[in-house]
N, C-alpha and C positions, 0 to 999 in steps of 0.2 A: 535331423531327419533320420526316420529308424532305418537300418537296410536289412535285409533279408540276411540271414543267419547261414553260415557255410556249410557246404553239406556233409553229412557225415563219410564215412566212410561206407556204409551199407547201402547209403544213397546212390554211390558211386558204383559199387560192385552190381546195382539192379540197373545199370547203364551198361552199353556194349563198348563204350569209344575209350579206350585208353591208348597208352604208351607203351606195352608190356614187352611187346613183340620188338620195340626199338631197345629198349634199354637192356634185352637179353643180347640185344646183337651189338651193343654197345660194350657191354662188360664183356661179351667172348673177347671183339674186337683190343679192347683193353689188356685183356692175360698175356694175347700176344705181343703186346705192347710192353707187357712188364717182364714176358720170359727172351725180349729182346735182348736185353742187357746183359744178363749171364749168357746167354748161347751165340750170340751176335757176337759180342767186345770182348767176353772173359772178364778175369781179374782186374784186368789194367785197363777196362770200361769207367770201374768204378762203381756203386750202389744209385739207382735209378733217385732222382729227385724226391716220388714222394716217400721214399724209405729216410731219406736226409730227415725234410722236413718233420717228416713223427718221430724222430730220435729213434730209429729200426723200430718200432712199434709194427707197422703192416707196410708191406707192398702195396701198386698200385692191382699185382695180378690178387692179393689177399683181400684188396677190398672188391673187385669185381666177382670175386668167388660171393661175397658177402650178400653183394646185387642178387644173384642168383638164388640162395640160398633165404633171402626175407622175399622176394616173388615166389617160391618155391613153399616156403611156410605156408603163406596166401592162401598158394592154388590148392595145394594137396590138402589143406585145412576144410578149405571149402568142398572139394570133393567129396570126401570123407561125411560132411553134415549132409550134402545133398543125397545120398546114396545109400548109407549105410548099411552097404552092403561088401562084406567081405571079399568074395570071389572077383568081383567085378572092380573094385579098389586094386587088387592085386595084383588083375589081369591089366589094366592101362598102365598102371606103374612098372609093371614088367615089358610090356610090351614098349613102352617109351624109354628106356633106358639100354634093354641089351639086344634087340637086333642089330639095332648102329653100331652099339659096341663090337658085336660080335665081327662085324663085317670091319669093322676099321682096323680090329688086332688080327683077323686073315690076311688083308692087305699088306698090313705093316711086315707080319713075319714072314710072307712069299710072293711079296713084288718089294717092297723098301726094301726089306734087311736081303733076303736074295741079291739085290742089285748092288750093294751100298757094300757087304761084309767082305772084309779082307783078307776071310778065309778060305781055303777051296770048299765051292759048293757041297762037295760028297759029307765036309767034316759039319757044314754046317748045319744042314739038314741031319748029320747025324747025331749032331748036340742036344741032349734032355735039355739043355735053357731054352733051345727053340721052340718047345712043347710046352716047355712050363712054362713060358709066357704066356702062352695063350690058356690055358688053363688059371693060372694064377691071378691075372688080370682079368678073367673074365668074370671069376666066380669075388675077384674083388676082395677073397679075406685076408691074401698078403699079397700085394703086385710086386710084382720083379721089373726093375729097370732094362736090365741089358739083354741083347741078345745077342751072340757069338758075333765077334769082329765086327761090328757094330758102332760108329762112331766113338771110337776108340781115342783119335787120334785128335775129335774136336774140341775149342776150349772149354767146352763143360763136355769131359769126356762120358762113355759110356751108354748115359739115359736115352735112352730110346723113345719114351713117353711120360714125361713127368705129368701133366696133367692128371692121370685116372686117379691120383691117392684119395682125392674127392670126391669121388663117388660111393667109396663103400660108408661115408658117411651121410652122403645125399641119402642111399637106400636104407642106411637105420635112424635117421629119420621118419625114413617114409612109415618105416615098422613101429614106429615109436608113434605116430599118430594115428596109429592101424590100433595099437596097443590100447592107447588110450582110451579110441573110441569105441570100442569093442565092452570096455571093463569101466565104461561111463563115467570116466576120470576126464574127457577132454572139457574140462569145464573154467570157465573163462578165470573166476579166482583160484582153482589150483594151478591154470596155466601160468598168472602171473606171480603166482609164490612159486613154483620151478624155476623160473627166468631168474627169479630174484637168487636162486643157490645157484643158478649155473653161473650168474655175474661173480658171486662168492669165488665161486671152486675156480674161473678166470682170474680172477686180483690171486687166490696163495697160489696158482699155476705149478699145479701137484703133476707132476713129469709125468707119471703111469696114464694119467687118465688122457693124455695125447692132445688133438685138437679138439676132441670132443667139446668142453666146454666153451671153447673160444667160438668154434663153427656153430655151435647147440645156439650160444647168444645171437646169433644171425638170423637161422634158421625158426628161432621163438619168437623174435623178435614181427617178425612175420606174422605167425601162428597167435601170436597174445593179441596183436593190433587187429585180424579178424575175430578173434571172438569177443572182442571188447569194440566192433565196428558202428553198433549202435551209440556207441559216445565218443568217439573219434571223429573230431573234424579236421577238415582239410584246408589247413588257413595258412597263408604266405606269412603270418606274423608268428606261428609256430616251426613253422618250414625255416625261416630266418632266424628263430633264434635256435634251433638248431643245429647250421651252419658256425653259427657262435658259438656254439658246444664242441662240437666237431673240432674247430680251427685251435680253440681253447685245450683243448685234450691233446693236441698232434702237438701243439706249442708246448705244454710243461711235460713230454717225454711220457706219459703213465694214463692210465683209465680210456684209453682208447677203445679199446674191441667192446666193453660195457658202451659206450658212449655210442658206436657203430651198430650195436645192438639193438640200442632204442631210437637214440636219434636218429642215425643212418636209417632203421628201419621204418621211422617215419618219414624223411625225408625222400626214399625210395617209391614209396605209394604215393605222396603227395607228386609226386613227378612224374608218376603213374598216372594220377590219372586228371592230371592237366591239361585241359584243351589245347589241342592243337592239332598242326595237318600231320603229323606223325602218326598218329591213331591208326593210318592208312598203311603204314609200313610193311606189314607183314604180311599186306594182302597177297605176295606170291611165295609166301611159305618163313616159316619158322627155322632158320639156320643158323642158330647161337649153338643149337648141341653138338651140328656136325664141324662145326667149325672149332669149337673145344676140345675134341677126341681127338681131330686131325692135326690141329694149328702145331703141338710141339713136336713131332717128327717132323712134320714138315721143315721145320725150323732147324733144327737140328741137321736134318738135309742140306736145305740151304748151303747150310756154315762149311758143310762138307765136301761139297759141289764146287762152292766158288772158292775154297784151298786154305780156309785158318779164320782169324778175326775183323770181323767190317765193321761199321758203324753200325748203332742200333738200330736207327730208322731205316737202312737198308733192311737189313736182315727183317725188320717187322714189313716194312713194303713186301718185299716178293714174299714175302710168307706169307701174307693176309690174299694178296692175288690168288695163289695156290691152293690157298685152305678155304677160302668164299667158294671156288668151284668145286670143293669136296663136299663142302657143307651140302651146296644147292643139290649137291650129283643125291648124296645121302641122305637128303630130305627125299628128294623126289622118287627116287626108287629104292630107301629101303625103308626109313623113318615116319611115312605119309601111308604107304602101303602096310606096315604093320598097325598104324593105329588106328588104320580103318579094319582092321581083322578084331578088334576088342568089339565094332559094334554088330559085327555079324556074329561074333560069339556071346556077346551079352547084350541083346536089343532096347533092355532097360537105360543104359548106358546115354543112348538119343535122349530120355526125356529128361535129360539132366542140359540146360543151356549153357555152356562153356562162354568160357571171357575171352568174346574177340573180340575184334578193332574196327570194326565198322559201321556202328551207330554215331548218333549223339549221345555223350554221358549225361548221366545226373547230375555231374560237376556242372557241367556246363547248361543245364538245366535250373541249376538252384544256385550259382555262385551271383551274386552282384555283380552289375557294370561298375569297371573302373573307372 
């Protein structure tokens, strides 16, 4: 008997019901899960499980960046075709990235580090690190870890906020499909011959060029599977063998982040946008960004409060409590409020429909009964 044919990927995106909202708040949740290990145990914790199992190939905090980063290709991809329009690309993408920021690295250098430094106040305030933090971090083109007397003392001493190094790559990204689309390059076979050199310049992992290429595989990975959405389907028999690619690559020690690039990047949508009561999640706000800026000082905190090294799962416990109510606080009153200031400055902006999570999808629409 014939069954109906899976849907595509485009089918799915003209649906409202997905997972997006869960698996962003999944992968933050996860980071802090992975920078448990170093800032929790230290050295004499040991390397977290899925570092073992890939032979140091990725963290579990490197793959949830990765989560982020093929959602992230997705969205900004599709924005960019829906609009194309400069000003107004630039103004959401700015506006969603550095208010939050802005206000997490105030907080951190004149309520955390104020309270935490175990210098006298006069010196500490009087220190240019405590300036150029906030400068250097904000603007993203070199972050500075430390700020005066500053968890000095904990077992992953000094870093104040490891998490931002990712972001000044999230944002040339964003420019990189700003670039593209602008200069009528974003086109679905030169996307997928770029993917194929950055998988390249990943396998000779040429030291200058940073993480660029390994994060770019994420990120494209993303970005190639929308503009290739009309021939992508959404089938548990490529999602599975997938997984088989995945487990394959983490096993023989090498071609991982290529493998996480495409498979993973498949595997991430198809999860995406899988019926389920999850769709509903994010109906009281999107808090995977606040909870990313925040999660590593807080953490670090933590370690420093309660007097040296704990278990991991302690340390991620009270850190995730702590950092869910930063998230929520920085959704609700700074993150929510900026990004409704994009559509009273660009009113175009409304007739573009965003991917929420509150219909039925197309998935679920055009998949066959099991």
């Amino acid at each position: 008997m014939a069954t109906q044919s899976r849907p595509t990927l485009s089918e799915c995106l003209e649906g409202r019901g997905n997972n997006l909202d869960f698996l962003r708040f999944a992968a933050a949740t996860g980071v802090i899960v992975s920078h448990s290990f170093p800032l929790g145990s230290g050295p004499q914790g040991g390397p977290e499980p899925l570092t073992v199992f890939t032979h140091g190939q990725v963290s579990l905090g490197l793959v949830c960046v990765a989560v982020f980063l093929v959602i992230s290709g997705l969205l900004i991809t599709r924005s960019w075709e829906r609009s194309r329009d400069v000003r107004g690309f630039l103004l959401a993408r700015t506006l969603r990235i550095f208010p939050g920021l802005a206000v997490s690295l105030l907080l951190t250098v004149f309520v955390l580090g104020a309270a935490l430094t175990t210098h006298p106040l006069r010196d500490y305030f009087s220190a240019p690190d405590t300036y150029t933090f906030l400068l250097r971090n904000f603007t993203l083109v070199n972050p500075q870890w430390n700020l005066p007397g500053v968890f000095e003392g904990n077992v992953y001493p000094s870093a104040v906020n490891g998490s931002l190094w990712t972001l000044m790559y999230e944002v040339g990204f964003y420019l990189l499909v700003l670039g593209l689309g602008v200069t009528g390059l974003l086109r679905k076979e030169l996307a997928l011959a770029g993917w194929c050199v950055t998988a390249v310049a990943s396998f000779l992992n040429i030291g200058r060029l940073g993480f660029w290429p390994v994060l770019g595989l994420y990120f494209g990975g993303g970005l190639v599977l929308y503009l290739w959405r009309e021939r992508v389907r959404m089938s548990p028999w490529l999602a599975a063998a997938c997984v088989v690619v995945l487990t394959a690559a983490s096993m023989a020690g090498k071609g991982l982040p290529v493998a996480i690039g495409s498979c993973g990047a498949y595997l991430v949508l198809y999860l995406a946008f899988l019926p389920s009561r999850l769709a509903h999640f994010g109906r009281y706000g999107d808090f995977s960004y606040g909870i990313y800026i925040y999660a590593f000082p807080v953490q670090q905190a933590v370690t420093a409060v309660l007097g040296g090294p704990m278990p991991w799962w302690w340390n991620a416990t009270l850190s995730l409590i702590a950092t869910l109510l930063l998230g929520m606080m920085s959704w609700r009153y700074i993150e929510k409020p900026a990004i409704s200031l994009r559509h009273r400055e660009h009113p175009s902006i409304h007739s573009m429909p965003p991917l929420t999570a509150n219909h039925t999808s197309s998935y679920r629409k055009s998949s066959p009964r099991q």
